[in-house]
MIDRENSE-152178 format. One record per residue (C-alpha): residue in one letter; x, y, z. Coordinates in steps of 0.05 Angstrom, whole numbers, padded with zeros to 5 digits. Layout:
BEGIN
('A',(X,Y,Z))
...
***
This chain:
BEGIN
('X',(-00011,-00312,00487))
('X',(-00059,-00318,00428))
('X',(-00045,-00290,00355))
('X',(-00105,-00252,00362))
('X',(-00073,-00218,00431))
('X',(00002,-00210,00403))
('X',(-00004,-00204,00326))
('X',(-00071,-00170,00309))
('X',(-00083,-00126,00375))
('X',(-00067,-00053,00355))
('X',(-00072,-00072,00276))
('X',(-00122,-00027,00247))
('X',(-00157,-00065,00195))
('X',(-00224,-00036,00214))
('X',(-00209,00035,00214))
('X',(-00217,00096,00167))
('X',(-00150,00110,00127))
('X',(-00117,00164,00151))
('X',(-00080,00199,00085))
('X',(-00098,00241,00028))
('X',(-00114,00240,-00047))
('X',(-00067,00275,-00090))
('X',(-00010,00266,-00155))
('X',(00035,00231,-00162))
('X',(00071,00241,-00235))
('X',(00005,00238,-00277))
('X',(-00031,00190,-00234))
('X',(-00076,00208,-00176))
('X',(-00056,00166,-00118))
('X',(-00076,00158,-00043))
('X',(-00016,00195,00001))
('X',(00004,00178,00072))
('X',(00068,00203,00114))
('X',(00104,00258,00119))
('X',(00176,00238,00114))
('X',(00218,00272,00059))
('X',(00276,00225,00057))
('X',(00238,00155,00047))
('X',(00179,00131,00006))
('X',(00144,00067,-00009))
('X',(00108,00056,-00081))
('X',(00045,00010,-00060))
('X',(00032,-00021,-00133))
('X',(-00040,-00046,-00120))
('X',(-00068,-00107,-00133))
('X',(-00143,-00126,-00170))
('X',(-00179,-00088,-00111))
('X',(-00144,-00026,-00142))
('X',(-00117,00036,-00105))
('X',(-00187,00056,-00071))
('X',(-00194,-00005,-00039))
('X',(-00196,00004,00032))
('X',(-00145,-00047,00058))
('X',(-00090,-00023,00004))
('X',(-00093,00049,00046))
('X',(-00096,00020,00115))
('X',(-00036,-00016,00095))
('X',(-00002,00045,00065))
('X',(-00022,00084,00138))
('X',(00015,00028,00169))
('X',(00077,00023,00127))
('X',(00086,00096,00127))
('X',(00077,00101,00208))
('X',(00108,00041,00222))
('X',(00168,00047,00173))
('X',(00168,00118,00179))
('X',(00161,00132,00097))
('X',(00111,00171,00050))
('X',(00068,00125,00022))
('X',(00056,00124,-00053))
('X',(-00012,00082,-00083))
('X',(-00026,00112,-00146))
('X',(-00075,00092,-00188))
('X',(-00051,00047,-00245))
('X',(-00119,00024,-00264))
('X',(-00138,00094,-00302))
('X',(-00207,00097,-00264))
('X',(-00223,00035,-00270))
('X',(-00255,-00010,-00202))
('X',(-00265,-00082,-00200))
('X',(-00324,-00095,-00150))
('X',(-00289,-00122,-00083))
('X',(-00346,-00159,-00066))
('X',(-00349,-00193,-00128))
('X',(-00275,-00209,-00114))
('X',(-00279,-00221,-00038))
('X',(-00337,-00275,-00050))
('X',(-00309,-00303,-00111))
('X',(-00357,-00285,-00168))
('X',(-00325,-00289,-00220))
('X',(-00369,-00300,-00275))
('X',(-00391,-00230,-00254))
('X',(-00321,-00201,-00277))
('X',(-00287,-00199,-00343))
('X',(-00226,-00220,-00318))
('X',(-00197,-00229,-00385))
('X',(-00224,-00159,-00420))
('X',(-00202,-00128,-00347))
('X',(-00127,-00158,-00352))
('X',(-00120,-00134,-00435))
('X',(-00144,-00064,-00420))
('X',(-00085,-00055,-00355))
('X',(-00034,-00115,-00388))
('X',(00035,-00096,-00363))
('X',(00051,-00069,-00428))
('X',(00004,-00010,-00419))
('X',(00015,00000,-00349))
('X',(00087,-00005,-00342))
('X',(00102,00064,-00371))
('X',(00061,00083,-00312))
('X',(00091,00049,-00251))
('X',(00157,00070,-00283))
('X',(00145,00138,-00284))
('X',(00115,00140,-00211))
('X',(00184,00109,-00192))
('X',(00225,00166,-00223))
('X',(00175,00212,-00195))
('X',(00195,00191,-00122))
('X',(00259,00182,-00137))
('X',(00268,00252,-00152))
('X',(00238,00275,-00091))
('X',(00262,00220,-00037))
('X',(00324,00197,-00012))
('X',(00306,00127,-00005))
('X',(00256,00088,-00048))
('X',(00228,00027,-00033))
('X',(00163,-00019,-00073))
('X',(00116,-00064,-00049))
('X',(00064,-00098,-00095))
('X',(00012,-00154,-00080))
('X',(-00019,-00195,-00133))
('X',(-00010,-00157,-00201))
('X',(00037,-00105,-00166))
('X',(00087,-00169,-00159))
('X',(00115,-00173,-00223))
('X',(00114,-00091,-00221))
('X',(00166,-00089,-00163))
('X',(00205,-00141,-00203))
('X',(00206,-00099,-00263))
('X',(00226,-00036,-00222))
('X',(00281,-00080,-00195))
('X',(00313,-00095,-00259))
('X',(00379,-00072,-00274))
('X',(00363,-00042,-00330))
('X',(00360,00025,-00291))
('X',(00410,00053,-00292))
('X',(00420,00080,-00235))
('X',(00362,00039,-00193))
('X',(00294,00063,-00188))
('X',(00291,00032,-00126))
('X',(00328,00008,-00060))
('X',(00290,-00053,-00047))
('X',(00233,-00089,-00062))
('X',(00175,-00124,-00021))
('X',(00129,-00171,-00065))
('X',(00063,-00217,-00039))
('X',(00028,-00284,-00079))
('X',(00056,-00238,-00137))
('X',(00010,-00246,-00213))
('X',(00029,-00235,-00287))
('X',(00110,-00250,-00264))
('X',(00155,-00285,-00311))
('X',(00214,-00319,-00307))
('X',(00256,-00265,-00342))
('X',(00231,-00213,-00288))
('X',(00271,-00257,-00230))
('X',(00327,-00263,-00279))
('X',(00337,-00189,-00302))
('X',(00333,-00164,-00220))
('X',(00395,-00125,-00208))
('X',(00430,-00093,-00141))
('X',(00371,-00088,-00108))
('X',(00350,-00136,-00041))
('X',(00280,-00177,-00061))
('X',(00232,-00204,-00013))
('X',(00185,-00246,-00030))
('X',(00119,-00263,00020))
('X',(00087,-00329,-00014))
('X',(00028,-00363,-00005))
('X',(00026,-00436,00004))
('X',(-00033,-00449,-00040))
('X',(-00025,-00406,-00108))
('X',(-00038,-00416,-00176))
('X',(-00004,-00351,-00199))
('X',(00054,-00360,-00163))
('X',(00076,-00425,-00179))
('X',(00123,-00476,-00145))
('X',(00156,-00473,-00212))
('X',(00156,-00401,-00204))
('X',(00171,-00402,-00127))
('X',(00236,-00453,-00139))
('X',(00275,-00407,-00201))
('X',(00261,-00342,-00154))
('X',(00308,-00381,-00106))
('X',(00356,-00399,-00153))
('X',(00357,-00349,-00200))
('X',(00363,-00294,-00143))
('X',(00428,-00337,-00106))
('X',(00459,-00329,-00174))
('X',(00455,-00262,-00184))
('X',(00481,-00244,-00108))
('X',(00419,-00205,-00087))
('X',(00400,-00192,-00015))
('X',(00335,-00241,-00010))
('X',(00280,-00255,00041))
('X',(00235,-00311,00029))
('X',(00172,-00319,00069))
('X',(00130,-00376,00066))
('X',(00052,-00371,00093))
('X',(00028,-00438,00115))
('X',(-00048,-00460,00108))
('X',(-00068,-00395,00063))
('X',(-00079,-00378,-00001))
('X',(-00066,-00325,-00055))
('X',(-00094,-00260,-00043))
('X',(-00090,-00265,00038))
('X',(-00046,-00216,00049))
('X',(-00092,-00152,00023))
('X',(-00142,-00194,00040))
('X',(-00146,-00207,00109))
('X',(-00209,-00240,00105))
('X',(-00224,-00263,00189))
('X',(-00269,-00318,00162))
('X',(-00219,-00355,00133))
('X',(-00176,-00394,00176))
('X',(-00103,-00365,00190))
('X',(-00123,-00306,00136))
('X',(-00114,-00257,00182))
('X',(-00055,-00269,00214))
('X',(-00023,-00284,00149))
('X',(-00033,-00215,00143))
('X',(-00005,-00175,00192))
('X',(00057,-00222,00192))
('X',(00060,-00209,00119))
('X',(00057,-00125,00137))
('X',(00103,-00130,00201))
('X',(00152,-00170,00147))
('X',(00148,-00114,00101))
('X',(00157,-00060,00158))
('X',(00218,-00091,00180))
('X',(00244,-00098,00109))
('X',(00240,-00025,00094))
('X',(00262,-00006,00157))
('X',(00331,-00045,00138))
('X',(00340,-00021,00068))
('X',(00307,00047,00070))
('X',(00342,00075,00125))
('X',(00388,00128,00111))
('X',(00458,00099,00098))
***
């Protein structure tokens, strides 16, 4: 059996999402599900929160893992041109002036407060961030909340994380879905999340994609070889993650 016929068969990558636009806390944010007792923060990535992959991915979390499904916007309006992304032109983005205006200082507040939001309303709370929304899920893992923000944690080719991020995680189980080829997520980077996490006694899935490179897992892109089924291995990983954690104990 082929990957296309027993990985990607049924995925719908192609489709219109299926969810709505409301609030959450002071954010608007792209809502799918229906399940009171579990919910998923999707902490989006440089395609930002309209970007049609991020919702089919929050329609599949949320039927597959039977959640709500949280992506809020945490880039205040702001929209990076996917195209411009997807084809690599990036002398037509200000990367830098993008990155200053939505650095993790500024948005932090933010993805906090969407966390305490759901966590006021749900059961069970679970994260999952790609790119810049890695070193978010880290940051909602840390035990400096007191009690925990959130019950686990899913994180892909995460951006912007720092060392002290992996070292500050508290009681909460970390997966991490990495890229082989990425410059954001180092193998210096790659090697302390293994250690650092085996210190602290945290419940920890590691998940390495062969052949790919950072941004395939939002990406999907079908003309890049292995891109695609990076990806839905990378979403039936985090589907089976919060099914584990986010179940009702």
């Amino acid at each position: 059996m082929s990957i296309s016929d027993c990985c990607i068969r049924g995925f719908t990558w192609d489709g219109t999402p299926t969810g709505q636009v409301g609030k959450l806390a002071n954010n608007d944010a792209y809502i799918t599900g229906s399940n009171p007792d579990k919910a998923v923060l999707l902490v989006h990535d440089l395609f930002g929160w309209t970007f049609p992959n991020n919702r089919l991915l929050a329609d599949h979390y949320a039927k597959e893992a039977d959640a709500t499904v949280y992506v809020p916007d945490f880039f205040g309006g702001d929209v990076v041109p996917s195209d411009d992304i997807i084809g690599g032109h990036w002398d037509k983005i200000d990367l830098k002036g993008f990155l200053e205006k939505h650095a993790r200082a500024v948005r932090e507040p933010e993805i906090f407060a969407c966390a305490r939001a759901l966590r006021a309303k749900h059961a069970r709370v679970g994260a999952v961030g790609y790119c810049y929304g890695g070193w978010a899920c880290f940051r909602l893992a840390s035990a400096e909340h007191q009690p925990p923000l959130v019950d686990c944690i899913s994180t892909g080719h995460p951006s912007l994380l720092e060392k002290a991020d992996i070292d500050g995680v508290g009681r909460v189980p970390v997966q991490v879905l990495a890229a082989e080829f990425d410059q954001a997520y180092t193998e210096e980077l790659k090697l302390h999340t293994f250690q650092a996490l085996q210190k602290l006694g945290v419940a920890f899935d590691y998940q390495h994609f062969p052949g790919v490179e950072h941004g395939c897992l939002v990406r999907g892109d079908e003309k890049k070889d292995g891109e695609r089924a990076a990806m839905v291995r990378g979403k039936n990983a985090a589907v089976a993650w919060f099914k584990q954690y986010l179940d009702a104990e």
